[in-house]
FIKOLZA-1660 file (N, C-alpha, C; in steps of 0.1 Angstrom, whole numbers, plus 5000, padded with zeros to 4 digits):
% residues 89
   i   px   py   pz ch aa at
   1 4788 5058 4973  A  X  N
   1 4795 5046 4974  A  X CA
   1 4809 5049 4981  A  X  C
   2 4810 5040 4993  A  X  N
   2 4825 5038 5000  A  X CA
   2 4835 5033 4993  A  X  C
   3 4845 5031 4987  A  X  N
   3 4852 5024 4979  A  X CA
   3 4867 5028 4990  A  X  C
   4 4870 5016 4998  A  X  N
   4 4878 5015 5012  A  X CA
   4 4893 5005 5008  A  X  C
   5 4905 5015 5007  A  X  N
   5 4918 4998 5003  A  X CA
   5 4929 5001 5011  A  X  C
   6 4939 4992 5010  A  X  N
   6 4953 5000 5015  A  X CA
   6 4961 5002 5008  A  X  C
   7 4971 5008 5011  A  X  N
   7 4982 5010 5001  A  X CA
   7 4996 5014 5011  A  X  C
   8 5007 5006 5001  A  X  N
   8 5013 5010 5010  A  X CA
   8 5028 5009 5001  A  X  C
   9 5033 5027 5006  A  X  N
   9 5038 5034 5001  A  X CA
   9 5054 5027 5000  A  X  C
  10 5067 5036 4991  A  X  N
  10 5078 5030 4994  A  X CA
  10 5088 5042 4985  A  X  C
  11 5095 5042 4992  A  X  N
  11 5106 5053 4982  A  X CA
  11 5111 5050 4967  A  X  C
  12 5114 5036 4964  A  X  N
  12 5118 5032 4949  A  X CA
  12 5109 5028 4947  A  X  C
  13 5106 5031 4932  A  X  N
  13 5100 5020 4922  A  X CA
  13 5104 5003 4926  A  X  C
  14 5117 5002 4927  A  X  N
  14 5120 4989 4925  A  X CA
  14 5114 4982 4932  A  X  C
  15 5115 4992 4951  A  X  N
  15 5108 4981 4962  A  X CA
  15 5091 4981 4960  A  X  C
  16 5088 4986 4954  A  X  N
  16 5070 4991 4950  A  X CA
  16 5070 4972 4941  A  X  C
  17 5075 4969 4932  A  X  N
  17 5078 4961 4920  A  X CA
  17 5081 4947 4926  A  X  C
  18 5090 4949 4939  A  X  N
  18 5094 4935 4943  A  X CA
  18 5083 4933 4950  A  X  C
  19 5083 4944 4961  A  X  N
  19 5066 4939 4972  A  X CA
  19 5054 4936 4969  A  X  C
  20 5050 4942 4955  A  X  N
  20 5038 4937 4948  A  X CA
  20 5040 4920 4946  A  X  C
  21 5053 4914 4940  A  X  N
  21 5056 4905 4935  A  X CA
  21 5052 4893 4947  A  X  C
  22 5060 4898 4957  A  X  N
  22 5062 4889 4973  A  X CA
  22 5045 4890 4971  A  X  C
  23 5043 4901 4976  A  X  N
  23 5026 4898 4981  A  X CA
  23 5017 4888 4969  A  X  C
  24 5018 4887 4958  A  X  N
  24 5011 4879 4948  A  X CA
  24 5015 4865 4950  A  X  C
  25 5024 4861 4951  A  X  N
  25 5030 4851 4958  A  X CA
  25 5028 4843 4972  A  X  C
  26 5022 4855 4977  A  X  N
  26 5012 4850 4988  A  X CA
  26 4997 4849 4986  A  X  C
  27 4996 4853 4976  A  X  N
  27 4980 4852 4974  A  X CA
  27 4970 4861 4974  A  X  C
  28 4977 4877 4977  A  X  N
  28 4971 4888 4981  A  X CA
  28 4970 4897 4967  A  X  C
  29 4954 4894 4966  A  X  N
  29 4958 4906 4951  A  X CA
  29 4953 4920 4954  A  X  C
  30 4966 4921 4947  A  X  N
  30 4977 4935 4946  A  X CA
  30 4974 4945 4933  A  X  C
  31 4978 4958 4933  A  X  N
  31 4975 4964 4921  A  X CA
  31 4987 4972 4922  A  X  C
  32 4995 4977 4911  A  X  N
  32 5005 4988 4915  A  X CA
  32 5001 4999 4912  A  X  C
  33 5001 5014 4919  A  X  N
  33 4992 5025 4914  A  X CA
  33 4998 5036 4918  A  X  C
  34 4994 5045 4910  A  X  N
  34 5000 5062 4914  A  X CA
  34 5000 5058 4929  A  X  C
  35 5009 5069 4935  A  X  N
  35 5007 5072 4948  A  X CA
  35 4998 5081 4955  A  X  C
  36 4993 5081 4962  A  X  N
  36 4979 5088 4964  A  X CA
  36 4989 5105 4970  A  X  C
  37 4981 5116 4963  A  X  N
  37 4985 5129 4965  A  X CA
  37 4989 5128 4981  A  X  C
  38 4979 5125 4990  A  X  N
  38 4984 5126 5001  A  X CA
  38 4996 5120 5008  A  X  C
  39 4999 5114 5000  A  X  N
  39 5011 5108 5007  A  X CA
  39 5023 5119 5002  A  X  C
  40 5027 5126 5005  A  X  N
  40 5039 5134 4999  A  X CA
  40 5048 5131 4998  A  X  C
  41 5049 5117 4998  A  X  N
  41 5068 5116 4994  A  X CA
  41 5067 5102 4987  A  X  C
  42 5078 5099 4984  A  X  N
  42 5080 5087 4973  A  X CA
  42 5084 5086 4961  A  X  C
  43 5082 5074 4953  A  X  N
  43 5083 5077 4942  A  X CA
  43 5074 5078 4931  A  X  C
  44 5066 5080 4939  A  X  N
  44 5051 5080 4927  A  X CA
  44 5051 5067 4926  A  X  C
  45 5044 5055 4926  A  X  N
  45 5044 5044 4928  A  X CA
  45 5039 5035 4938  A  X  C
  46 5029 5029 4944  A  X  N
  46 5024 5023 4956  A  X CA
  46 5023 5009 4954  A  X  C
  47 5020 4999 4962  A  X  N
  47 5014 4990 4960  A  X CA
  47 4996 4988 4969  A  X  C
  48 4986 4988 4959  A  X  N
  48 4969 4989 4965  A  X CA
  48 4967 4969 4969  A  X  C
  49 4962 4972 4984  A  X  N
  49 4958 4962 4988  A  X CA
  49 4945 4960 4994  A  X  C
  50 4935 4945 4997  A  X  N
  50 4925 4946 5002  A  X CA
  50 4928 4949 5016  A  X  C
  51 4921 4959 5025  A  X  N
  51 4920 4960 5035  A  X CA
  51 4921 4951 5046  A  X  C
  52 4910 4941 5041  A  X  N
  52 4912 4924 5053  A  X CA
  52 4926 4915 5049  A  X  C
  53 4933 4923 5039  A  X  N
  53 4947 4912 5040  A  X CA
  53 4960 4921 5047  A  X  C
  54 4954 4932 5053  A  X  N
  54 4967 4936 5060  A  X CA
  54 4980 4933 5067  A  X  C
  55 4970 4921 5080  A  X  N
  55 4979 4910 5087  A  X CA
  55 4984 4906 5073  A  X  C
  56 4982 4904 5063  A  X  N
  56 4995 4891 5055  A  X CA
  56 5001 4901 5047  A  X  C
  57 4996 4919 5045  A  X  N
  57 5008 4926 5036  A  X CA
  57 5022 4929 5054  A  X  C
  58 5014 4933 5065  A  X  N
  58 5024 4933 5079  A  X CA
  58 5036 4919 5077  A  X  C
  59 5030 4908 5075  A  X  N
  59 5035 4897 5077  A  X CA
  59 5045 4900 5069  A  X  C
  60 5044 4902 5056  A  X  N
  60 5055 4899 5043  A  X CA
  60 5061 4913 5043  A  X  C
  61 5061 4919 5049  A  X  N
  61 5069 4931 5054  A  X CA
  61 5078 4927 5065  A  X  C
  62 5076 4918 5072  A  X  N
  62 5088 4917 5080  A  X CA
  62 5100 4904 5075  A  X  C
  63 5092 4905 5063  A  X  N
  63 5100 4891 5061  A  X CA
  63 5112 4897 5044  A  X  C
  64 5102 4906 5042  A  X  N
  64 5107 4914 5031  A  X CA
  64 5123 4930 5037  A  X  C
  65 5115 4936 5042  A  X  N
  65 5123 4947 5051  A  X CA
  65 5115 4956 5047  A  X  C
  66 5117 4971 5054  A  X  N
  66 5113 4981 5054  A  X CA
  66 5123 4994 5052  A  X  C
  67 5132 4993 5047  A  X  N
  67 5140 5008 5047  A  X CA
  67 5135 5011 5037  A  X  C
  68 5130 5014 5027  A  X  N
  68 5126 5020 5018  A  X CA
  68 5110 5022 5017  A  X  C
  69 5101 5016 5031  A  X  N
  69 5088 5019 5037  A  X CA
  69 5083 5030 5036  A  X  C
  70 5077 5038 5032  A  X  N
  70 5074 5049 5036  A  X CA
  70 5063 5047 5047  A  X  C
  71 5053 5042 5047  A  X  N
  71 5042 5034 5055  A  X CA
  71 5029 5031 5047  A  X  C
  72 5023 5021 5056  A  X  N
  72 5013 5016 5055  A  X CA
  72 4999 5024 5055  A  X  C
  73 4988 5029 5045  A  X  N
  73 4977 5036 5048  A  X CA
  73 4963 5031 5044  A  X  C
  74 4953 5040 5048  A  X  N
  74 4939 5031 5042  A  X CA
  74 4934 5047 5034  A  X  C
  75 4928 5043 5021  A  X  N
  75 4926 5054 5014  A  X CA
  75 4915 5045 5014  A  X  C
  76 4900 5062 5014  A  X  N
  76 4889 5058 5010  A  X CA
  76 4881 5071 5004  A  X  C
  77 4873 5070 4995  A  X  N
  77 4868 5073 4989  A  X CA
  77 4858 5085 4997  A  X  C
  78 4852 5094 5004  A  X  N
  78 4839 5098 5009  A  X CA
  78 4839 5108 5002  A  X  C
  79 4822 5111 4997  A  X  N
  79 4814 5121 4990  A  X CA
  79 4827 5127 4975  A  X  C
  80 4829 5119 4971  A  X  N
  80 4839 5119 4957  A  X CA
  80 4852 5124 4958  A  X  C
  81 4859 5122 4969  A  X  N
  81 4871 5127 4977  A  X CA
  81 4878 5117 4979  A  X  C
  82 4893 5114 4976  A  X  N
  82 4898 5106 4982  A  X CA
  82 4908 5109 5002  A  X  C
  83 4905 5098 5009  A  X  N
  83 4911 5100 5019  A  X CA
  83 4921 5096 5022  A  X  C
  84 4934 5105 5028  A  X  N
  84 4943 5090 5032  A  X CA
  84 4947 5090 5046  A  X  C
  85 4945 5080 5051  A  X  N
  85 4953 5080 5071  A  X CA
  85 4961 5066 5071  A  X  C
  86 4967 5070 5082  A  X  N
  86 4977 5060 5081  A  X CA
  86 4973 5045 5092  A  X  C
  87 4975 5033 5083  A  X  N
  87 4969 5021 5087  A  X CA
  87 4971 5019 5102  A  X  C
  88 4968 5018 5113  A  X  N
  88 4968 5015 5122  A  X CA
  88 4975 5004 5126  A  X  C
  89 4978 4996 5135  A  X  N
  89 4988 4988 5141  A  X CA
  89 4983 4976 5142  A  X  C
% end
């Protein structure tokens, strides 16, 4: 089984806390979660999103700010491994 989401990374807790909030508020459900190993930096902390709501986590990112971004990725699952690359444009 594929098991395919995004996640997208941030240096504070706090901005992890607010972005989840914004994005719920839009309608996008959100999960707050460890940060995936691969991402090396942060605060331990992410916010997990469905993949087809990207355009609206992009959107509420410009409306929210980004200094505390680390970036945007797609983590997926293959042969019991998690993967992570970074979400495309």
């Amino acid at each position: 089984m594929q098991e395919a989401y995004g996640v997208a990374a941030f240096r504070s807790r706090q901005q992890v806390l607010w972005f989840e909030a914004a994005l719920r508020r839009r309608g996008v459900p959100t999960e707050v979660i460890s940060t995936p190993r691969d991402i090396a930096m942060g605060c331990g902390l992410s916010v997990r999103f469905p993949l087809d709501r990207a355009g609206d986590v992009r959107q509420a990112l410009r409306g929210f700010g980004t200094s505390n971004l680390i970036g945007l990725y797609r983590a997926e699952y293959r042969g019991g491994r998690l993967t992570v690359t970074p979400l495309g444009q």
